[in-house]
C-alpha positions in Angstrom: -27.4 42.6 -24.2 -30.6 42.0 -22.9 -32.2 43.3 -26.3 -30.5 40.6 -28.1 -31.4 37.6 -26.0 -34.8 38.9 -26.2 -34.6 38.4 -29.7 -33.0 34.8 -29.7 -35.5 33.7 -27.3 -38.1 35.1 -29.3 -36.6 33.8 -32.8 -36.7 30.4 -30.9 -40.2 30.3 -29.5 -41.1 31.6 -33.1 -39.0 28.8 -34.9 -40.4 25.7 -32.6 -43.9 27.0 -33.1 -43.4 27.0 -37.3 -42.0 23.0 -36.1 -45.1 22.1 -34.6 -47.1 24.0 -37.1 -45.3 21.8 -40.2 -45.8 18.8 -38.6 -50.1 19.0 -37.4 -50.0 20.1 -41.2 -48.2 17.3 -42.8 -50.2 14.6 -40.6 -53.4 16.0 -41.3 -52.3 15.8 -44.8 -51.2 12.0 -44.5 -54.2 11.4 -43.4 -56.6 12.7 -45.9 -54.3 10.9 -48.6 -54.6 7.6 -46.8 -58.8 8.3 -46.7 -58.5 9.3 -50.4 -56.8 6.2 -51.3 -59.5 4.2 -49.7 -62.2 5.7 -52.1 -60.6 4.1 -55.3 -63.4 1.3 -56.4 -62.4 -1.8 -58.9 -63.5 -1.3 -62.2 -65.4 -4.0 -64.3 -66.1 -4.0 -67.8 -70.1 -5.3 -69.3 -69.9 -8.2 -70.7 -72.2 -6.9 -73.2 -71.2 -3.3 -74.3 -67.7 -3.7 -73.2 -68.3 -0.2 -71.4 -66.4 -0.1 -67.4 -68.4 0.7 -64.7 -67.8 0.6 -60.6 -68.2 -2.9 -59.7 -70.4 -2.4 -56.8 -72.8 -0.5 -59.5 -72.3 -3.1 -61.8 -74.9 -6.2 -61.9 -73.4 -9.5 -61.6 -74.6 -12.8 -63.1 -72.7 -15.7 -63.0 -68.8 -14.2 -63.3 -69.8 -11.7 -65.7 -70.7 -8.0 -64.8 -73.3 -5.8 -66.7 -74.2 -2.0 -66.6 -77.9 -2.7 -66.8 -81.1 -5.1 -66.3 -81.1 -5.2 -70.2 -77.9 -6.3 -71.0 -78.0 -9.1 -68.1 -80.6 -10.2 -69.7 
């Protein structure tokens, strides 16, 4: 008798621990998904070339957006 409650106990302790250990992973993965999500940048096409580019690499004059010196000018 004492065998077998030695083994619930244990299956328990076991089973709680695989709990906790599903959860720290599932928030940690939450989190890197929300950071990820952050990283996506606007996308802008050149007014010249018609090519898309990151908009904070992109060059601005006026409300048109270029990919170089050239083409802004």
């Amino acid at each position: 008798m004492n065998l077998i409650r030695l083994l619930v106990i244990a299956a328990i302790i076991w089973l709680c621990y695989r709990i906790y250990q599903n959860w720290l992973e599932t928030k940690s993965s939450a989190a890197h998904k929300k950071q990820h999500d952050n990283s996506i940048e606007d996308m802008v096409q050149c007014a010249k070339c018609g090519v898309h580019i990151p908009q904070q690499e992109a060059l601005k004059s006026g409300d048109k957006f270029y990919c170089s010196e050239a083409h802004k000018q």
